[in-house]
NUVEXSE-932842 format. One record per residue (C-alpha): x, y, z. Coordinates in steps of 0.5 Angstrom, whole numbers, padded with zeros to 4 digits, always signed. Example, Ala and Ser with C-alpha at 12.3 -4.5 7.8 and 13.67 -1.06 7.14 Angstrom:
! NUVEXSE-932842
+0025-0009+0016+0027-0002+0014
***
This chain:
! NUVEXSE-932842
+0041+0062+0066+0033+0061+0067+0032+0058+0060+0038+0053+0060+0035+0051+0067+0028+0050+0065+0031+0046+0059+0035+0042+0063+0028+0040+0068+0024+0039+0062+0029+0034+0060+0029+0030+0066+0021+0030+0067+0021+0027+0059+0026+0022+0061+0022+0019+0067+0016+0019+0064+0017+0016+0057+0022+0011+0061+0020+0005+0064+0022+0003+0071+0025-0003+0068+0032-0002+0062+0027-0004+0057+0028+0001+0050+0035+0003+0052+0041+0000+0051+0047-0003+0055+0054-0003+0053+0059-0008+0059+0066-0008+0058+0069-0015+0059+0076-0016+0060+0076-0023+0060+0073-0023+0052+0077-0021+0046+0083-0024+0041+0090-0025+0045+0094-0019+0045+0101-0023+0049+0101-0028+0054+0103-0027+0062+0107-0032+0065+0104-0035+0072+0110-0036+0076+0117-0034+0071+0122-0041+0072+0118-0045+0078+0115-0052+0076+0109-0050+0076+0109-0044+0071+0103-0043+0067+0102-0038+0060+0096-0035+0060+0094-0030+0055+0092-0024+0056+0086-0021+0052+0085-0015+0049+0078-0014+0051+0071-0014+0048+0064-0009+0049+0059-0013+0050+0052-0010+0048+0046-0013+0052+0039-0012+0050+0032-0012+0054+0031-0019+0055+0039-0020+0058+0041-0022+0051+0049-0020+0051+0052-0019+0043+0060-0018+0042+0060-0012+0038+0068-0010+0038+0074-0014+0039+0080-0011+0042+0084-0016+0039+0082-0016+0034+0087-0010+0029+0081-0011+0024+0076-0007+0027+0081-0002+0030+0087-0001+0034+0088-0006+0038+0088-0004+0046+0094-0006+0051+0090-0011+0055+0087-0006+0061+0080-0002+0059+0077+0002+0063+0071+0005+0064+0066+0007+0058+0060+0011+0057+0055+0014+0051+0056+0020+0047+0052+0023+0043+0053+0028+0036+0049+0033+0033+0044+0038+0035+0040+0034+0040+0043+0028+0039+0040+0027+0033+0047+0026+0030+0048+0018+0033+0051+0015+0038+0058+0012+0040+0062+0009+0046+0068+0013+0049+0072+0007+0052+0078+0009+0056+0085+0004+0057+0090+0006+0061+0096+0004+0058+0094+0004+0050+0097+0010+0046+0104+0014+0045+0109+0012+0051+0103+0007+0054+0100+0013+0057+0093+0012+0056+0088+0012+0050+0081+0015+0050+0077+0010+0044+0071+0012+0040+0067+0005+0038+0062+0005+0034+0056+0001+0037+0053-0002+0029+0060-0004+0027+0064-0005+0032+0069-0001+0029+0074+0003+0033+0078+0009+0032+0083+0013+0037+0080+0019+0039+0085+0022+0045+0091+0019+0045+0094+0022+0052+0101+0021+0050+0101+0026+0044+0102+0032+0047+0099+0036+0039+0092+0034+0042+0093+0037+0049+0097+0036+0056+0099+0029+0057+0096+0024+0062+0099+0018+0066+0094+0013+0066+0087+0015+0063+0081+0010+0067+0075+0013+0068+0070+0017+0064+0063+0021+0064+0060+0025+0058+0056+0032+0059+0052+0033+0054+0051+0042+0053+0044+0045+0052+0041+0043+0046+0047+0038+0044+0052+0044+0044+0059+0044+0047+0058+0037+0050+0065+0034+0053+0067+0029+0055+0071+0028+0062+0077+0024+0064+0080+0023+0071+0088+0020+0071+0090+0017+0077+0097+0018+0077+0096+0026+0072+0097+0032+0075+0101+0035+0081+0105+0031+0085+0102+0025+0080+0096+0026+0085+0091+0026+0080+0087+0031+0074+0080+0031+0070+0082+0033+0063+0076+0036+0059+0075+0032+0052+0072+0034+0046+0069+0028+0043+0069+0030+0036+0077+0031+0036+0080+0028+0042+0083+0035+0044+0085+0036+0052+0084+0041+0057+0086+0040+0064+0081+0042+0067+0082+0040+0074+0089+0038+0078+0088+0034+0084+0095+0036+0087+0093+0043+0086+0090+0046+0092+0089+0053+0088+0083+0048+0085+0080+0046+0092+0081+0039+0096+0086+0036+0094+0086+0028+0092+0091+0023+0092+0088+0016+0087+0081+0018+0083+0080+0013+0079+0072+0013+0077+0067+0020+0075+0061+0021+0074+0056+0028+0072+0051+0031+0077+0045+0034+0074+0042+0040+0075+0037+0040+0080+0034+0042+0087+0036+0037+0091+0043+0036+0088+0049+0036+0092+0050+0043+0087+0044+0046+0088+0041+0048+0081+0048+0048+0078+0051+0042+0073+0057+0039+0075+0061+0032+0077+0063+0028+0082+0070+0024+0082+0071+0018+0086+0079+0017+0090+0080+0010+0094+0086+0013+0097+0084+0021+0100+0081+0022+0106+0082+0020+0113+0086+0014+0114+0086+0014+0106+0080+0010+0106+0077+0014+0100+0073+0019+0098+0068+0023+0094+0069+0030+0091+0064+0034+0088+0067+0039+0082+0063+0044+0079+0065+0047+0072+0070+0051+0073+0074+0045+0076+0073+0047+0083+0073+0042+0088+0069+0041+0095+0071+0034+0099+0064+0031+0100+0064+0025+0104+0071+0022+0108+0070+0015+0108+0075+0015+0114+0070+0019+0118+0065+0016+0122+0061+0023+0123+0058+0021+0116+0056+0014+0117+0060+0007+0116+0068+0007+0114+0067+0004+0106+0075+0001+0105+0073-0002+0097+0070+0003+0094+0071+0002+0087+0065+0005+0082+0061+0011+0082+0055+0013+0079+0049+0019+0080+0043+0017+0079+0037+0022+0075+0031+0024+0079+0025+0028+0078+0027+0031+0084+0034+0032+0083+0039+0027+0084+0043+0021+0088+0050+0019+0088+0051+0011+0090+0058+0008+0091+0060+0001+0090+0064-0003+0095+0067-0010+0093+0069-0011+0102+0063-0008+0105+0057-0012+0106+0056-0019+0109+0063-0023+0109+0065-0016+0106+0063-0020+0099+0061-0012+0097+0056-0006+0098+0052-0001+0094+0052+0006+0098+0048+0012+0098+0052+0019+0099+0047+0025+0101+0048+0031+0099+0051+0033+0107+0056+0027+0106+0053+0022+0110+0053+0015+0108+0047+0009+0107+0048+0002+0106+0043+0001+0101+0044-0006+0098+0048-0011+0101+0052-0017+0097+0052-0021+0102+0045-0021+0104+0041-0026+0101+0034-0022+0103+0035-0017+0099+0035-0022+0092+0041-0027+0090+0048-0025+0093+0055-0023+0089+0061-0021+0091+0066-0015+0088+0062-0011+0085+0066-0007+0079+0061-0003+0075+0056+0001+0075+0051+0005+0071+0044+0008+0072+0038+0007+0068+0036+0013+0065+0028+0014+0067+0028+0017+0073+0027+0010+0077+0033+0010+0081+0034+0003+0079+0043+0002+0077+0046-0005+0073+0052-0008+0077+0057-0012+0075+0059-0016+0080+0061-0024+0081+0056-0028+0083+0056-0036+0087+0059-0038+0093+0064-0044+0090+0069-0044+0086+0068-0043+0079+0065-0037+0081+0061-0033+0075+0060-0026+0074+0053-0022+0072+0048-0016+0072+0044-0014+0077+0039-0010+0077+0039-0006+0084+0033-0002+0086+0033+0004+0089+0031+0000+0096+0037-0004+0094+0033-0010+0092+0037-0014+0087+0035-0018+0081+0038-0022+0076+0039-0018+0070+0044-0022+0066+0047-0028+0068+0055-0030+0065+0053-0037+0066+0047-0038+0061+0052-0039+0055+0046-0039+0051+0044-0031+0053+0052-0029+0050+0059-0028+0051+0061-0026+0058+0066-0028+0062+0070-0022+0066+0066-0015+0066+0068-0010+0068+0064-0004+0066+0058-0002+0065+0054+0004+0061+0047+0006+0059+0043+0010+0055
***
């Protein structure tokens, strides 16, 4: 274990000395759901007057560069680059082939009603061409136990580049439909469960995990030295106001932070996005909240590894950089600053627009992209956000 350790550290410190404090010579993919080919129309108001058809967009990823420059790469409307999504994409996240990582990279997105039954799909993009194949389809039990409505994903990279997976959380899979995680092989789309949310053989049980992100080795981890993940349930815990879990690698769970309990901080109630955020020294889970803050316009939280919860950037607080409301995603960057992108509305009258911030570590905000500089690129709902 000792070398896997060391290599894991040694990562870690090249990563934040070859990074720069800001996301320059990184690249960023945003999902946006209000982008896309149609894929169907919704009725308004079925019958009445005043019914409108609107149509309901396939989705689209979004690559944004240094300068806050945004490029539509795959149209998931559009049957020409692949298959077409239901129309509810989910998170996404890096994933990177061969030794090292010398292989490539590609983009692992998840849609909870594509696939066989409309039970969720896991694709694969390409991010040059925008091409798309169907990686996990977890409604064909040939690839693996099924799921219910796949939503969101994490990549863990095995030493060296070997046995990496990538990790699923189902809201509505396992026992009791409290949840699951399924282990993903990203080059076959074969599923393990790995940890059943209704199982209380596991550890803690859940009731609606919907976000997951992995938790580094490190000293100051919520793990110790040890690798693992960390899964957001916006229905768990006391009162039901949510909670995090911390799973090792055996799909064993610990209950972290209750947001109903106030011997850890501050109730959070709109808890929408988790992310971990690399350091020298170990690592920090934030959480974003779309109901905390200033007029409840949205939130972002520091979780300690005791659990206890920290305000650190209050949407609605104009002190701390422009203000957003509801933030939906979150991604860190990956030189070790402890800075996070955000995807969150941003105004106080209607048409409201959305945008990235750049959030620090002191949670200070910053424009990173903003949604109504058409002249930067297409971008009208983002709802996801991945970085590498």
């Amino acid at each position: 274990m000792q070398p896997q350790r060391t290599l894991l550290k040694l990562a870690l410190i090249a990563s934040a000395l070859l990074g720069a404090s800001t996301v320059q010579a990184q690249t960023t993919a945003m999902i946006d759901q209000g982008l896309g080919t149609s894929i169907g129309s919704i009725h308004t108001n079925p019958g009445q007057p005043d019914d409108t058809v609107l149509p309901i967009p396939g989705g689209q990823v979004v690559m944004i560069n240094s300068s806050g420059t945004r490029t539509g790469i795959s149209d998931f409307g559009n049957a020409a680059q692949g298959p077409v999504s239901s129309g509810y994409l989910g998170s996404a996240t890096w994933v990177s082939s061969g030794l090292l990582g010398l292989g490539g990279s590609s983009l692992a997105v998840t849609d909870a009603f594509a696939g066989t039954n409309g039970q969720g799909a896991l694709f694969a993009v390409n991010p040059s061409s925008g091409q798309r194949t169907l990686l996990s389809d977890f409604g064909n039990v040939s690839q693996g136990p099924v799921g219910k409505t796949p939503v969101g994903v994490a990549y863990a990279s095995g030493l060296l580049g070997l046995g990496s997976k990538l990790y699923v959380v189902d809201n509505n899979a396992g026992t009791g439909h409290h949840g699951a995680i399924f282990a993903v092989d990203p080059a076959t789309g074969k599923r393990t469960l790995f940890s059943d949310f209704g199982n209380s053989a596991q550890g803690a049980t859940g009731v609606n995990p919907i976000a997951i992100a992995v938790m580094p080795a490190g000293v100051l981890s919520v793990l110790g030295v040890n690798a693992g993940l960390v899964v957001l349930d916006d229905d768990a815990g006391t009162t039901e106001a949510g909670a995090v879990f911390v799973v090792n690698l055996q799909g064993q769970r610990t209950l972290l932070s209750d947001f109903g309990s106030s011997a850890q901080g501050q109730p959070i109630h709109g808890a929408q996005v988790i992310a971990v955020t690399p350091t020298l020294l170990g690592a920090s889970i934030l959480v974003a909240d779309d109901l905390g803050g200033t007029d409840e316009q949205g939130a972002l939280w520091r979780i300690a590894s005791s659990g206890t919860r920290t305000m650190i950037s209050d949407f609605g607080n104009s002190v701390q950089g422009p203000q957003g409301f509801g933030p939906s995603g979150m991604t860190p960057t990956a030189d070790g600053s402890g800075n996070v992108l955000v995807t969150a509305g941003t105004g106080t009258d209607a048409p409201f627009q959305a945008q990235v911030f750049l959030v620090k570590p002191n949670g200070q905000r910053m424009s990173y992209s903003d949604c109504s500089v058409t002249a930067k690129g297409p971008c009208s709902q983002p709802t996801a956000i991945t970085l590498r």
